[in-house]
C-alpha positions, 0 to 999 in steps of 0.5 A: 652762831651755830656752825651748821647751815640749816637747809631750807627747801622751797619751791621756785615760785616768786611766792613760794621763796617769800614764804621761805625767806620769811622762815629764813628771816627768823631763823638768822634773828635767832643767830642761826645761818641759813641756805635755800634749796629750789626744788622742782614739784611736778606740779610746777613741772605740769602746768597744763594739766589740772591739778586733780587730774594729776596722779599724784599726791602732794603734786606740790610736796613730794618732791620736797618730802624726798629731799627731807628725807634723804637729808639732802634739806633740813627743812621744807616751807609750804603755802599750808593748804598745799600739804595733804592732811596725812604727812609723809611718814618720817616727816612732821609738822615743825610750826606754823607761822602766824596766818596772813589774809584768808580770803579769795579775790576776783581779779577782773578786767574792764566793767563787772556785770554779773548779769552778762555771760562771763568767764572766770578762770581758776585751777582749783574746783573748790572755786570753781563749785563756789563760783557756780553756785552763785553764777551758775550761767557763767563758764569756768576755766582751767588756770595754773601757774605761779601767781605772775603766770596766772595774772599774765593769763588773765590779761592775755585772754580777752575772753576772761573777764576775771581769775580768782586768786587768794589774796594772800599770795597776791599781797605777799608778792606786791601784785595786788592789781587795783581791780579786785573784788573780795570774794566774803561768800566764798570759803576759803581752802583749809589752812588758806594764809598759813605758812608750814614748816615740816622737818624730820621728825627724829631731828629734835635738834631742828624742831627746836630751833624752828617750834620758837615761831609756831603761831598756836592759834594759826596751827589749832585752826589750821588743824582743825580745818584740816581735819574736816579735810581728812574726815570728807576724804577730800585730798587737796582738790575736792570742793571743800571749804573750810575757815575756823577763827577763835575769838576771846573763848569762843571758836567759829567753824563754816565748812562747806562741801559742794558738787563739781559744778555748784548746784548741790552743797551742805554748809554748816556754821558753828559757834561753840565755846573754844574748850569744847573744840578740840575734835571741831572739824571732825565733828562738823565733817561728819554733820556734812556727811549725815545731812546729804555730804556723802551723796555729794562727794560720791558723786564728786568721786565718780566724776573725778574718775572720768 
């Protein structure tokens, strides 16, 4: 048993301590005694504004990042997708644990007809563009929240016939609801599913005790679709989807770009032997961007700045 106690810094959601008491979990496997630490981001101290129009970087990781790197934690958990693509200097990527569900689902209350007017809420404009593209008459709404505070907010609204949520943090907290629908059409955020761990880069020590769970199928995906991430230049709002899988030798990418509200995209899907996908991502970001991307994410820039 070692003597030190690894801190491990987590968000307060009900989500994000599942995630980080999974990390914990496998770290008292291997006889190493461990701690939480809750930390606050601003974007569980804002809940009202929507999260593209918050200033700030990593509105879910700063405030973690900080606490790694004045010592005050040893390691920080993450939902993956929440991390911007360029990590805080000081800071590195220590494993990515195995990937859970990747899809989006619908939650919906009473009888589904898309062909009535609809409301659909949600906090994430990738979504939002998605859902357009195929409903373009419905009405989407703001929605923001840890996961219980988003179902409450459906059910409270009897204007909403639905909210979408990723899967993945519905089943991880036990609040699946009875009535949803899979959303297979829809592709998911960059890394969706994936848990992270960063630490600091010069802590070989604590890389070392936590590299013996890095999933390294999850983590060339998850790089992969965050490299399509990074080449749009889209930070964590922007509607850009992305989903990589590998299966036996070969590596399927579909990333797509869609304007705010859905009526313009370029989606590309990709099969190529794995050896070949080392720069996959980077390589279909820039295929988006020659076949009409870079119009769309001009335009995305200029209404996000108003």
């Amino acid at each position: 048993m070692r003597t030190k106690t690894i801190r491990i810094g987590t968000r307060s959601s009900q989500l994000a301590l599942w995630q980080a008491n999974l990390v914990k979990q496998q770290l008292e496997e291997n006889n190493v005694r461990c701690e939480l630490v809750s930390i606050k981001s601003s974007g569980d101290l804002d809940l009202k504004k929507p999260i593209h129009k918050m200033s700030e970087i990593g509105v879910f990781t700063k405030a973690l990042d900080q606490e790694l790197l004045e010592d005050k934690i040893d390691l920080a958990v993450h939902s993956m997708k929440d991390v911007p693509t360029v990590l805080t200097s000081g800071l590195t990527q220590a494993a990515v644990l195995k990937r859970g569900e990747v899809l989006d689902i619908l939650v919906f209350k009473g009888e589904l007809d898309f062909n009535q007017p609809m409301t659909i809420a949600t906090g994430s404009l990738r979504r939002q563009a998605q859902w357009l593209a195929h409903h373009p008459e419905h009405t989407v709404v703001n929605l923001r929240g840890n996961v219980q505070k988003r179902l409450d907010s459906l059910y409270a609204n009897d204007n909403w016939q639905g909210a979408i949520f990723a899967k993945a943090g519905l089943e991880r907290v036990n609040c699946l609801p009875d009535h949803y629908l899979e959303l297979n059409w829809m592709i998911p955020a960059p890394a969706q599913g994936a848990i992270v761990v960063l630490a600091r880069e010069k802590d070989q020590s604590i890389l070392d005790l936590v590299h013996c769970f890095n999933h390294e199928e999850t983590a060339f995906c998850a790089s992969q679709e965050r490299a399509f991430l990074r080449t749009l230049e889209g930070g964590c709002s922007a509607p850009i989807g992305a989903l990589m899988s590998v299966e036996e030798d070969l590596a399927s990418f579909r990333g797509g770009l869609f304007s705010l509200d859905g009526s313009k995209k370029v989606v590309i899907d990709v099969t190529i032997p794995l050896e070949q996908a080392h720069s996959l991502g980077e390589d279909i970001a820039e295929e988006v961007l020659n076949t009409g991307g870079e119009e769309i994410m001009q335009e995305i820039r200029s209404d996000l700045q108003q």
